[in-house]
C-alpha positions in Angstrom: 68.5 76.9 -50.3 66.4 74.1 -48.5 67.7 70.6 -50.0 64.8 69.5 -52.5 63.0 65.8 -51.9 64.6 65.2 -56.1 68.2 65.4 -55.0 68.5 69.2 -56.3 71.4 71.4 -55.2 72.9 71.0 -51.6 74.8 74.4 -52.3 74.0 77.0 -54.0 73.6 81.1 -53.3 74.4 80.5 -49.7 77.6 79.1 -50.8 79.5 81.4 -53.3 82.6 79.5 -54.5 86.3 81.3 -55.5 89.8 79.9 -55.3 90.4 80.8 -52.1 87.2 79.4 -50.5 87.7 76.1 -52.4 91.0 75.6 -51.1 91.3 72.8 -48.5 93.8 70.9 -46.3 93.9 67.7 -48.1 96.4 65.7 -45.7 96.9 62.0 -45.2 96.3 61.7 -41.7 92.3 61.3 -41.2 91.6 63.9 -39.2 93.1 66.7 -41.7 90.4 65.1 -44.4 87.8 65.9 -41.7 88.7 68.6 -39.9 87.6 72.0 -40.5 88.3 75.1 -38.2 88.7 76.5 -34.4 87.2 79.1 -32.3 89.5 78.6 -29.6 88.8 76.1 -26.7 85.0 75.5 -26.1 83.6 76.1 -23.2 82.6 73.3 -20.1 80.4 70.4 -21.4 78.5 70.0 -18.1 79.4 71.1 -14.8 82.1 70.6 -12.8 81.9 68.0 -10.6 79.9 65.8 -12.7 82.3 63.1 -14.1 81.0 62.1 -17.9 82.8 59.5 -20.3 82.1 60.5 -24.1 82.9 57.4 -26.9 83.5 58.9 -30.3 84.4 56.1 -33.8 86.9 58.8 -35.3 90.6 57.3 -33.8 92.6 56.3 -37.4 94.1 52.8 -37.4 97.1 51.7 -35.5 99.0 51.8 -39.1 98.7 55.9 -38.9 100.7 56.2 -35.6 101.1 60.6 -36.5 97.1 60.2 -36.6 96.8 58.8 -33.9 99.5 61.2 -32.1 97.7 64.6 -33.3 94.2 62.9 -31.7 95.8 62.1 -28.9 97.1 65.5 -28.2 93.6 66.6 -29.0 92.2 64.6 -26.3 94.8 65.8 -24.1 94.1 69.6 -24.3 90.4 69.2 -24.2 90.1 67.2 -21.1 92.4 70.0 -19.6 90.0 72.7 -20.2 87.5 70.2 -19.5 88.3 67.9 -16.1 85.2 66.0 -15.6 85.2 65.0 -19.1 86.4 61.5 -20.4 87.2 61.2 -24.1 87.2 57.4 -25.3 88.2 57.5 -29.5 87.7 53.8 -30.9 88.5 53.0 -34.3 85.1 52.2 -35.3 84.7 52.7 -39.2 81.1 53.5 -40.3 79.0 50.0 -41.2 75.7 50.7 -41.8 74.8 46.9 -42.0 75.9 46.5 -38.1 74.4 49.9 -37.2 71.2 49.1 -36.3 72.2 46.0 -34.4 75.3 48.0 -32.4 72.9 50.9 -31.7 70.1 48.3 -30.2 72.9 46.3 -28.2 74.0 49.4 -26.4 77.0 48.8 -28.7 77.1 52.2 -30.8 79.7 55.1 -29.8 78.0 58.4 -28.6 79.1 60.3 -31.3 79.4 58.7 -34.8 80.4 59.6 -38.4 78.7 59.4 -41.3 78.3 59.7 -45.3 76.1 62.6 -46.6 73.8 60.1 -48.0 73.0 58.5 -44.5 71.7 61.0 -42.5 67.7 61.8 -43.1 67.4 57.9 -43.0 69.1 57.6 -39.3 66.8 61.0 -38.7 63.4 58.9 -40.2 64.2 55.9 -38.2 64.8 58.1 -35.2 68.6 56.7 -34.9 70.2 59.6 -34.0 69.9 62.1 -30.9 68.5 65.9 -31.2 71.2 68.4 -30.8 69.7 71.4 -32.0 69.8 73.1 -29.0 73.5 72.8 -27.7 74.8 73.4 -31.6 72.6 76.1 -32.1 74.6 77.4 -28.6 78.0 77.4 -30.4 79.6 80.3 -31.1 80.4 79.6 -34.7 76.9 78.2 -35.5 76.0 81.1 -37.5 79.0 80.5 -39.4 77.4 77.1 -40.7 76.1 77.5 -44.6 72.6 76.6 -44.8 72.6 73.8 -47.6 75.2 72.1 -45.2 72.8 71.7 -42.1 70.2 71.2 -44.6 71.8 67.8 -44.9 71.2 67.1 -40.8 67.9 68.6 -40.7 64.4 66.9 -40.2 61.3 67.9 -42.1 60.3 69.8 -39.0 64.0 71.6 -39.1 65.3 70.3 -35.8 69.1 69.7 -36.3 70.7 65.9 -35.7 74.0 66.0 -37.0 77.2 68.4 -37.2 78.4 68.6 -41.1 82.0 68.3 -41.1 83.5 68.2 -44.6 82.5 68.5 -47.8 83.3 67.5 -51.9 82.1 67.9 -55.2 82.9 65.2 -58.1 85.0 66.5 -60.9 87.5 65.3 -63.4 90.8 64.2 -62.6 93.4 63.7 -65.2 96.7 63.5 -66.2 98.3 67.1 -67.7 101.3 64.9 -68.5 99.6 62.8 -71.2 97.3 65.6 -71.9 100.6 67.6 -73.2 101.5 64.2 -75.3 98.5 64.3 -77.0 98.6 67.7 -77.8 95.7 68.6 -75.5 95.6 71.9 -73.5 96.6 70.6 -70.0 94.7 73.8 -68.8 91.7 73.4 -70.3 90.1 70.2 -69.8 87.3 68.7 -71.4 84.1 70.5 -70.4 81.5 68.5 -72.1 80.3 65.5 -73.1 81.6 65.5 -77.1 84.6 67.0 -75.9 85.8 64.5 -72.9 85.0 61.6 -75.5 87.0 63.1 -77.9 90.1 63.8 -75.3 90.1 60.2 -74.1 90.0 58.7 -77.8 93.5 61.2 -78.3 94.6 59.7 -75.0 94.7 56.4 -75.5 97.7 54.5 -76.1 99.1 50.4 -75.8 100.1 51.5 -72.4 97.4 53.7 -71.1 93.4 53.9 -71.2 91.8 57.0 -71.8 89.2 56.6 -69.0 88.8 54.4 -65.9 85.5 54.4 -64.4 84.2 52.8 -61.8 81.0 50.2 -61.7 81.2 48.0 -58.4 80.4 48.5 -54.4 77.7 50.8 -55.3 80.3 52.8 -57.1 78.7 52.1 -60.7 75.7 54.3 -59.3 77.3 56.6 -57.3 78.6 58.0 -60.5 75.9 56.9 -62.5 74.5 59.7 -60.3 76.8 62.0 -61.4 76.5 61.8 -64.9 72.9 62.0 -64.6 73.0 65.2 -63.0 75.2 66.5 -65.7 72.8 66.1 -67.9 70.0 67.3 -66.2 68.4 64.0 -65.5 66.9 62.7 -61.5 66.9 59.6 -60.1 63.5 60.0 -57.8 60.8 61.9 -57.9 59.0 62.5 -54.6 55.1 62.1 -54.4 53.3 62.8 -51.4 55.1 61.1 -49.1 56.0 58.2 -51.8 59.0 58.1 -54.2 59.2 57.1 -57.6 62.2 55.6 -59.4 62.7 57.4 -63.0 66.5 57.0 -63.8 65.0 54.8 -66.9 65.2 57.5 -68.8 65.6 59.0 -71.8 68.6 60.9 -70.2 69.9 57.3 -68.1 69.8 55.6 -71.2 72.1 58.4 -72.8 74.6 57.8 -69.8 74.9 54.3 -70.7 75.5 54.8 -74.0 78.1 57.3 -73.9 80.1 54.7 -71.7 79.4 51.9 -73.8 80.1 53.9 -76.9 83.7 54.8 -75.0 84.3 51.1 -74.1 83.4 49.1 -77.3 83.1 51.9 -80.3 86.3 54.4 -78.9 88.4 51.6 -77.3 89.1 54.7 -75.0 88.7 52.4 -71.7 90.9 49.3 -70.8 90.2 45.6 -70.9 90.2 45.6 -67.0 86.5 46.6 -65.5 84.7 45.9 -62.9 86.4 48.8 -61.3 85.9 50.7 -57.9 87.5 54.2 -56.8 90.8 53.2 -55.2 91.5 50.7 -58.3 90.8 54.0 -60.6 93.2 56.1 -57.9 95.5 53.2 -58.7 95.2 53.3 -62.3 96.0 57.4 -62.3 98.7 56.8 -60.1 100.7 54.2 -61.5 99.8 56.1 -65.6 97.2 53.0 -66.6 94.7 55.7 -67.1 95.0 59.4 -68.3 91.2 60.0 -67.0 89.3 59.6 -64.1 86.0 61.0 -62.1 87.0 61.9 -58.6 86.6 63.7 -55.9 89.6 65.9 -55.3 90.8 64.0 -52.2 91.7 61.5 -54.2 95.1 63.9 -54.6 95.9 63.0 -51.0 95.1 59.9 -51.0 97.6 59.0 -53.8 100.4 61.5 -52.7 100.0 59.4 -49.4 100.1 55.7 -50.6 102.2 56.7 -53.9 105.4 58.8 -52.1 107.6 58.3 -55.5 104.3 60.0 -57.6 104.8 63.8 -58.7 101.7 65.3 -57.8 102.6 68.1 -60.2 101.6 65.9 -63.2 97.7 65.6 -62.2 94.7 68.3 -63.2 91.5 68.2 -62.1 88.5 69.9 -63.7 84.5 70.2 -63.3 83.2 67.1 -64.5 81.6 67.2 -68.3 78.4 68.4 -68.7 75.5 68.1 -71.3 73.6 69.9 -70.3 72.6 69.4 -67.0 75.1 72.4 -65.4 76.1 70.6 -62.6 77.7 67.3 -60.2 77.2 65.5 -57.4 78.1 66.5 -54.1 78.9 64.7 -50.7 80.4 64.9 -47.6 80.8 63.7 -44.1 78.4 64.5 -40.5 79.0 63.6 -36.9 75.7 62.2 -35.2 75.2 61.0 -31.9 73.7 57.8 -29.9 69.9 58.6 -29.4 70.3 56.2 -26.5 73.0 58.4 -24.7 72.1 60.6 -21.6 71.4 64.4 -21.9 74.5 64.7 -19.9 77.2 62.8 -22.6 75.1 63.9 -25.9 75.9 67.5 -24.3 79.6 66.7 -23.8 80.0 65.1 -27.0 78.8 67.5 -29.2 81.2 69.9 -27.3 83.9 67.0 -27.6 83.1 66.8 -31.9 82.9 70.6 -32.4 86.4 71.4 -30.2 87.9 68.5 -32.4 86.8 69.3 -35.4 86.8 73.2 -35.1 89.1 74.6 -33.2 91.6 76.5 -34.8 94.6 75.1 -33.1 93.7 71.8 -33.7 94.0 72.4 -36.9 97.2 74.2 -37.1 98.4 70.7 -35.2 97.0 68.4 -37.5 98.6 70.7 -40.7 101.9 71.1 -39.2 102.5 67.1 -38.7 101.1 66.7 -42.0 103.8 69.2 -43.0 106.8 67.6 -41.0 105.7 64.1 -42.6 105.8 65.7 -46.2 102.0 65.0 -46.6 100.0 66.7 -49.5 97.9 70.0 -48.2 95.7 71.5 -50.3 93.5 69.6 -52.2 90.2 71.9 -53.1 87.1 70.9 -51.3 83.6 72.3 -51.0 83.3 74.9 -47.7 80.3 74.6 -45.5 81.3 77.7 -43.8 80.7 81.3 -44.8 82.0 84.4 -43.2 84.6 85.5 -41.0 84.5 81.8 -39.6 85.6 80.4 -43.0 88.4 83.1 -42.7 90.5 82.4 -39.9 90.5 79.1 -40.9 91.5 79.4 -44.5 94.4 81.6 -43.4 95.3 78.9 -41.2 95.3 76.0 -44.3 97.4 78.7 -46.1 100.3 78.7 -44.1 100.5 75.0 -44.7 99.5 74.6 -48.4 102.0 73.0 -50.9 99.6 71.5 -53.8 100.0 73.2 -57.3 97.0 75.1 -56.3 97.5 76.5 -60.7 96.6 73.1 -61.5 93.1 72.9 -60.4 92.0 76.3 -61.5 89.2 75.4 -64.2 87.8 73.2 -60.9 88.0 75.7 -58.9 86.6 78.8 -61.3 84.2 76.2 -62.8 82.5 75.5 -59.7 81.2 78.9 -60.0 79.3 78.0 -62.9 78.1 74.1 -61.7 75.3 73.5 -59.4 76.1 71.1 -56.2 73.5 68.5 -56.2 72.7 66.2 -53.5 72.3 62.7 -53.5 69.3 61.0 -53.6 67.3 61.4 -50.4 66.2 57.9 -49.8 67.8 54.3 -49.9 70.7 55.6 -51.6 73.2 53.0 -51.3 70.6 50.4 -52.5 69.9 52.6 -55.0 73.5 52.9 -56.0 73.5 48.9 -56.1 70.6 48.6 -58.0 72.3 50.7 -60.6 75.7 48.8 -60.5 74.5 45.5 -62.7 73.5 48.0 -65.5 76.8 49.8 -65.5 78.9 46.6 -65.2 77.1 45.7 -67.9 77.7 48.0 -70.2 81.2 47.9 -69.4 81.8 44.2 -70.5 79.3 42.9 -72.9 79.1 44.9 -76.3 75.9 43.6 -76.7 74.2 45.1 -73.6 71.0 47.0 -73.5 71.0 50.3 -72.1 67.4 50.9 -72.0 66.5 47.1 -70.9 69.0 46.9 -68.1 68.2 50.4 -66.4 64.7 49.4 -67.3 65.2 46.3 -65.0 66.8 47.7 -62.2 64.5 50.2 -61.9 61.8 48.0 -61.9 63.5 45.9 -59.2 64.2 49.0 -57.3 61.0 50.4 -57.3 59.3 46.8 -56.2 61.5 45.4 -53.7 62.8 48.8 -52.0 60.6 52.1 -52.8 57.2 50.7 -52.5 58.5 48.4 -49.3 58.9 51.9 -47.3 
């Protein structure tokens, strides 16, 4: 299914979800969160003889010394197989503010990484190189779901990018204080009424019943989320114009069900102005019984939390009303427009060895292992096939997360639609949003309806009708 100009489903018949497919290696080093499966070593980038240097911005920070180990054993066996090349890894996190500057100053890596949300505007602006032909020359690319490369793809279907992991936002909660409460640990809330009414019988003087989060974009980025629960859309495409429309009868209905929680429930702390890591936090340390997540936010406390059990946490689909469905993301590899055909040739062989090779990923999931790192969190496949296969058996020699705990996720996803997110100016978007949901959040007597009103106005004006 072709990715629709409204933001509809990224995944859907092409993808076919069950517990096993779900399952993912959700280790703390950063190349486990990204990495994804191996046909065995690739064959020579360019000839031999013909000396090439490849950048890529994927080496983890100093601080992750078993990182930056695994990667550099990586390196190691690729430029074996593959003398002439060079592989240079920087630790180069993704900025989109100094992207465009980098890129023009001859600054920019060959091969970078990238949010879901990013790619079609790189592709628009013509920021990132062509590679249809050398990953349409990969052995595995048939292997690729559809709805993934959607996400990479131009209007005229030529291919820019090489999706490398994927997630879906659900609910994250504690099965501990569920069980206190006398709620069904397996069997959380699945709509609306019924998550309002679980984190009212959660709260207590030492723990909220929800945590959300409403800064660094984050307020709209689920924003988003509900939204799509509900059945609502954020743009609506026009010709070749969009429209902002999340002042709506169903954005409004959003806001009021977390304004109702904050100042009618008393189901969310005092302490707002929240983004994802704080709400991690929050779970973590038992401030909050409640969160919306995406499920490698398991690995990400198990790593910076060692003392935590992990057994204690559930995750479910995220509450609908309606809507039958969540938001989905993920992460692409994209390379330097301004790099010759020689390197763009050997780095997408460089990224899809890295990334995909199966012993690569055996490495990466045995020092996770050895370090006592958490394997296992779900996530959302953008393989099919026999592909998908050989690298799930892989994961599932490594796996030690209560895989029981995250059933009604995993079975529920069945049942939810993926849905992108919006196509265009997403992050401002997302910061547009943020003021309303802050909002909301601190000031009992804010206006729904005027304050998504507002930003979509201001949205509309200053970015949408600027394009």
């Amino acid at each position: 299914m072709r990715k629709q100009s409204n933001g509809q489903a990224i995944y859907a018949s092409d993808v076919v979800f069950n517990r096993r497919r779900l399952v993912q290696a959700g280790g703390g080093l950063a190349l486990a969160t990204t990495a994804l499966a191996p046909m065995g070593v690739l064959g020579q980038a360019t000839p031999p003889g013909e000396p090439v240097t490849v950048t890529d911005a994927g080496r983890p920070e100093e601080n992750q010394p078993e990182a930056n180990a695994v990667l550099d054993e990586i390196i190691a066996r690729y430029q074996a197989a593959n003398p002439n090349v060079t592989v240079e890894s920087r630790a180069q996190p993704w900025d989109p503010q100094t992207f465009p500057a980098r890129l023009a100053a001859g600054e920019l890596e060959d091969a970078f990484n990238v949010a879901y949300t990013e790619p079609q505007g790189i592709i628009a602006r013509g920021q990132a190189a062509d590679i249809t032909e050398q990953l349409q020359s990969w052995e595995g690319f048939g292997s690729f779901s559809e709805s993934a490369l959607d996400v990479v793809r131009s209007e005229d279907g030529q291919i820019y990018g090489i999706p490398v992991f994927g997630y879906a936002l659900g609910l994250m909660y504690n099965r501990t204080f569920f069980e206190e409460a006398a709620l069904d640990p397996n069997a959380p809330p699945a709509t609306w009424e019924a998550f309002r009414e679980a984190a009212i019988a959660l709260t207590t003087e030492s723990h909220a019943g929800f945590a959300e989060t409403s800064t660094n974009n984050q307020g709209g980025w689920h924003f988003t989320a509900w939204m799509y629960s509900a059945g609502g859309q954020l743009l609506e495409q026009e010709g070749d114009a969009y429209q902002a429309v999340f002042a709506s009868e169903t954005g409004v209905s959003v806001l009021e069900l977390l304004k109702a929680m904050r100042f009618e429930d008393g189901s969310m702390s005092d302490r707002q102005l929240l983004e994802q890591d704080q709400t991690r936090e929050m779970l973590a340390t038992g401030q909050a019984a409640m969160a919306i997540q995406a499920p490698d936010s398991l690995p990400w406390i198990a790593e910076r939390f060692p003392d935590v059990d992990m057994n204690q946490f559930g995750f479910g689909v995220l509450p609908q009303n309606g809507g039958n469905a969540t938001l989905a993301g993920g992460s692409v590899w994209m390379f330097n427009p301004n790099s010759s055909p020689e390197v763009i040739q050997a780095a997408v062989d460089w990224i899809l060895f890295k990334e995909f090779d199966l012993e690569n990923l055996d490495a990466q999931l045995q020092a996770d292992q050895e370090r006592g790192a958490f394997i296992g969190a779900p996530e959302s496949p953008i393989f099919t096939g026999e592909y998908f296969e050989a690298r799930q058996a892989v994961i599932d020699t490594y796996t030690n997360a209560p895989l029981e705990n995250y059933t009604t996720f995993i079975e529920g996803s069945e049942q939810v639609a993926l849905m992108a997110e919006p196509p265009i100016e997403t992050q401002q978007l997302y910061a547009a949003i943020d003021p309303a949901v802050q909002a909301v959040l601190t000031d009992e007597n804010a206006n729904p309806q005027e304050l998504l009103e507002q930003a979509q106005q201001q949205f509309q004006t200053q970015v949408l009708d600027q394009r």
